[in-house]
Backbone as CSV, one residue per row, in Angstrom:
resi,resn,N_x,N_y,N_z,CA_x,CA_y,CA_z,C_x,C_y,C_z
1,UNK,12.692,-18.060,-5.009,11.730,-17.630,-5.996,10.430,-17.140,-5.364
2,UNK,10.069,-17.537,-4.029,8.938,-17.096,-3.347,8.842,-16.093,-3.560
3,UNK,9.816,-15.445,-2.775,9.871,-13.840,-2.220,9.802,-13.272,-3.581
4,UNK,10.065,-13.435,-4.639,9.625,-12.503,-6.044,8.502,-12.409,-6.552
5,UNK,7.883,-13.509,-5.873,6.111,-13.835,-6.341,5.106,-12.673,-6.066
6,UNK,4.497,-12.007,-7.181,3.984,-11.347,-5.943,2.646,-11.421,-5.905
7,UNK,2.276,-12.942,-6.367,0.644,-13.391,-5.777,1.143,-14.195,-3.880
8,UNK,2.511,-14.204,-3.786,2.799,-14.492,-2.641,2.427,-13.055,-1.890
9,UNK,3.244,-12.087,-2.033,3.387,-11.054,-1.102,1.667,-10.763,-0.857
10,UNK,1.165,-10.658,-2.172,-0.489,-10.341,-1.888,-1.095,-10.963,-0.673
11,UNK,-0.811,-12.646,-0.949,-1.699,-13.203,-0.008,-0.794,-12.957,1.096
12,UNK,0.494,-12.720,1.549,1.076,-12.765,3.155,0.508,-11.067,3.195
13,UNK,-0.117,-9.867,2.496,-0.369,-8.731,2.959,-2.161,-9.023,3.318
14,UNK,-2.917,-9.854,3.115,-4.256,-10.098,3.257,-4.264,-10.947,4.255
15,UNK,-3.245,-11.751,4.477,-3.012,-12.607,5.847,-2.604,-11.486,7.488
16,UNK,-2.059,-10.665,6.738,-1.580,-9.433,7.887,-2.504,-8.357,8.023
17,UNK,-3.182,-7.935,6.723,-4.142,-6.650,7.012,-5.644,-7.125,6.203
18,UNK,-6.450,-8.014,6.932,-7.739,-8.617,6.525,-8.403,-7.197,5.842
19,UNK,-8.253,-5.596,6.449,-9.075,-4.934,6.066,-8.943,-5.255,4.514
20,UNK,-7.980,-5.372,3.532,-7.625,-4.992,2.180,-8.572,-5.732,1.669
21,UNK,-9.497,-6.477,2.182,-10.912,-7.171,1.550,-11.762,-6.260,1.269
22,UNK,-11.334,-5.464,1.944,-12.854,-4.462,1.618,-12.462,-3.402,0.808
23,UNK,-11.654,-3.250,0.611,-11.208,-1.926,-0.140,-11.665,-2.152,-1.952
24,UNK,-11.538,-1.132,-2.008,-12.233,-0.956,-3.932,-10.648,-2.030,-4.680
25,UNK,-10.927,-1.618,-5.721,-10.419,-2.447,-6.531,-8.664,-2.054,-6.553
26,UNK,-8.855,-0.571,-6.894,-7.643,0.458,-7.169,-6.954,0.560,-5.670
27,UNK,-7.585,0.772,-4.797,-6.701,0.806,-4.077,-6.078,-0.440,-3.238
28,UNK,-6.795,-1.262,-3.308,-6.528,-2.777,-3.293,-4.918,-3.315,-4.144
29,UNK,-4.831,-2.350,-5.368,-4.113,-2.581,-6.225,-2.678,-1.875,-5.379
30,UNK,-2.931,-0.787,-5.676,-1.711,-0.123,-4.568,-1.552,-0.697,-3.997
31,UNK,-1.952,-1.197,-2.979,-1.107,-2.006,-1.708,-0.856,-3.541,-2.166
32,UNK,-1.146,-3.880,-3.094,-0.614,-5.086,-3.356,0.697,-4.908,-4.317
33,UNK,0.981,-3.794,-5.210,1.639,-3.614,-5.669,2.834,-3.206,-4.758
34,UNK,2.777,-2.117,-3.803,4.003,-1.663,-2.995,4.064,-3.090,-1.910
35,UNK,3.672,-4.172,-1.847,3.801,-4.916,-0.647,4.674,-6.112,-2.036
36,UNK,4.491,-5.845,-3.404,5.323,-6.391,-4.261,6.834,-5.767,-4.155
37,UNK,6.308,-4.274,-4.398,7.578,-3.780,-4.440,8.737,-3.756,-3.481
38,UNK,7.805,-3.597,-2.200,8.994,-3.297,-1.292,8.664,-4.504,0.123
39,UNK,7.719,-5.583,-0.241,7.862,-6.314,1.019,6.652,-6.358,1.897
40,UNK,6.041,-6.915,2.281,5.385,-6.949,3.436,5.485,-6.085,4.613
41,UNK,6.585,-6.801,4.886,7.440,-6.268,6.540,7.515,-5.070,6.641
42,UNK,8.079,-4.322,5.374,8.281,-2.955,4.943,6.840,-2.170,5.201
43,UNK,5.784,-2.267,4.264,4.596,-2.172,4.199,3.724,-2.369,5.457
44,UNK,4.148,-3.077,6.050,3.569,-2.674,7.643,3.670,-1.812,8.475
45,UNK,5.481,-1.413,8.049,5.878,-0.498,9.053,4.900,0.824,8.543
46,UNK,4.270,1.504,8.027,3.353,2.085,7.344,2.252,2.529,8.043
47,UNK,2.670,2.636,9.811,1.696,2.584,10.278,0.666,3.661,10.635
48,UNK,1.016,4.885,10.101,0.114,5.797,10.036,-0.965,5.241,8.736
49,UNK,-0.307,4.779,7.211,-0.692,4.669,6.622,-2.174,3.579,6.469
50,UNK,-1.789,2.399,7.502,-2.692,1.707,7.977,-3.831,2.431,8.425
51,UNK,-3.389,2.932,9.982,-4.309,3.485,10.622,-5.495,4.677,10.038
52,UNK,-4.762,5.042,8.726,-5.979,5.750,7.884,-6.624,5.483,6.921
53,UNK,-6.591,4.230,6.210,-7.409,2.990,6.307,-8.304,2.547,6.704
54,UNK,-7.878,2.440,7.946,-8.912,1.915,8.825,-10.291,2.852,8.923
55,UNK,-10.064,3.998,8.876,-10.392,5.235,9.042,-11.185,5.799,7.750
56,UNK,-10.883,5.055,6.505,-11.574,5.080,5.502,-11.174,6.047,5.136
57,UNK,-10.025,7.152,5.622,-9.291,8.087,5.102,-7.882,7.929,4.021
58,UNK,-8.496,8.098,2.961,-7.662,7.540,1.774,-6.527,9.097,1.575
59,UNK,-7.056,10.210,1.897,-6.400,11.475,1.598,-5.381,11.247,2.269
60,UNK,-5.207,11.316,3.918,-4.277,10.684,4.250,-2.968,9.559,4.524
61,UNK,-4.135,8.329,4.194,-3.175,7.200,3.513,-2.508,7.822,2.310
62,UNK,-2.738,8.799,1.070,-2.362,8.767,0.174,-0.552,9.733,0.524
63,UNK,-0.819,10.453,1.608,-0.048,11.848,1.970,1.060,10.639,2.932
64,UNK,1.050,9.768,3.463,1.588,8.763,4.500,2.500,8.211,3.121
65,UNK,2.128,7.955,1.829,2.392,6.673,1.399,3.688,7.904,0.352
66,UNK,3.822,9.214,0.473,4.476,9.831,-0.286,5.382,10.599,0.655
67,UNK,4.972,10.426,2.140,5.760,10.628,3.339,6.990,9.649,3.796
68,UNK,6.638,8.424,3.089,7.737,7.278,3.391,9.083,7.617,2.979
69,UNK,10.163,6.503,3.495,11.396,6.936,2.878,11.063,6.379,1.226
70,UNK,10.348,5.043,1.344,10.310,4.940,-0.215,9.812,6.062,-1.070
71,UNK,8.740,6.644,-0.851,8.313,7.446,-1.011,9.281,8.696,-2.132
72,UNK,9.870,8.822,-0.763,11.205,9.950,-1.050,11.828,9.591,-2.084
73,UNK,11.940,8.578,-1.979,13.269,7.781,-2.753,12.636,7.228,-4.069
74,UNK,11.360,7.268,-4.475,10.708,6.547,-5.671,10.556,7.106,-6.758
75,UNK,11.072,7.931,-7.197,11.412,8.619,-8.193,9.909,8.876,-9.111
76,UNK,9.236,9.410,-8.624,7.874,9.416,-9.081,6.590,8.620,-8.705
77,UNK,6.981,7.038,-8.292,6.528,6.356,-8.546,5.607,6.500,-7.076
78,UNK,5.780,7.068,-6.554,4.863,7.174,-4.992,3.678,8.164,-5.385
79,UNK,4.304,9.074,-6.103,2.986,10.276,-6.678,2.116,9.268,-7.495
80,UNK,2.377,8.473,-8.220,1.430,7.760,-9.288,0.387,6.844,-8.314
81,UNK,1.256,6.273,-7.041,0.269,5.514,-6.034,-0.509,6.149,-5.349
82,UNK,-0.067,7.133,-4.831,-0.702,8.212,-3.852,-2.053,8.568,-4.347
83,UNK,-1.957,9.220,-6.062,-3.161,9.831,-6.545,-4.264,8.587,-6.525
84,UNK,-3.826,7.498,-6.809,-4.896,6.315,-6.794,-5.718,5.714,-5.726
85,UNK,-4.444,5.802,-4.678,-5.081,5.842,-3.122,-6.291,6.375,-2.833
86,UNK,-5.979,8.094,-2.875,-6.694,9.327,-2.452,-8.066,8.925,-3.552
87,UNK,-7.775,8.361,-4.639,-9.151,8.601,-5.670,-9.992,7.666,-5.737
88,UNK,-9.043,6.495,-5.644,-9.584,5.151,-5.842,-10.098,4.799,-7.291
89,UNK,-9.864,5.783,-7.975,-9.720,5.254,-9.531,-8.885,5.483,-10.747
């Protein structure tokens, strides 16, 4: 039942990427949501997506996060994250 939690996955993605403290609200949300959807472990591998982050470059995190295989494979649902990323609202 853990692994379905996903006030679990939140806190094991804030235990792995401290930056997500600082981030706005919305995009805070995205990554807690895809680290619901698809995992932590998954969500790490992400590592361009990180690294532009870090970078405070959300345009790119947003273009990384619609570059994934999930991405590919999300039947919309990566465009709906992406725009929130890039906007933050």
């Amino acid at each position: 039942m853990l692994k379905n939690n996903p006030k679990h996955h939140t806190n094991e993605m804030v235990q792995q990427f401290p930056i997500v403290r600082d981030l706005d609200s919305t995009r805070f949300f995205v990554l807690a949501n895809l680290a619901s959807i698809i995992g932590v472990p998954r969500l790490a591998g992400f590592k361009k997506m990180w690294a532009a982050i870090e970078r405070n470059d959300y345009e790119v995190a947003a273009n990384e996060i619609l570059d994934s295989k999930w991405g590919r494979q999300s039947n919309g649902h990566a465009l709906e994250w992406a725009i929130l990323m890039k906007s933050g609202i």
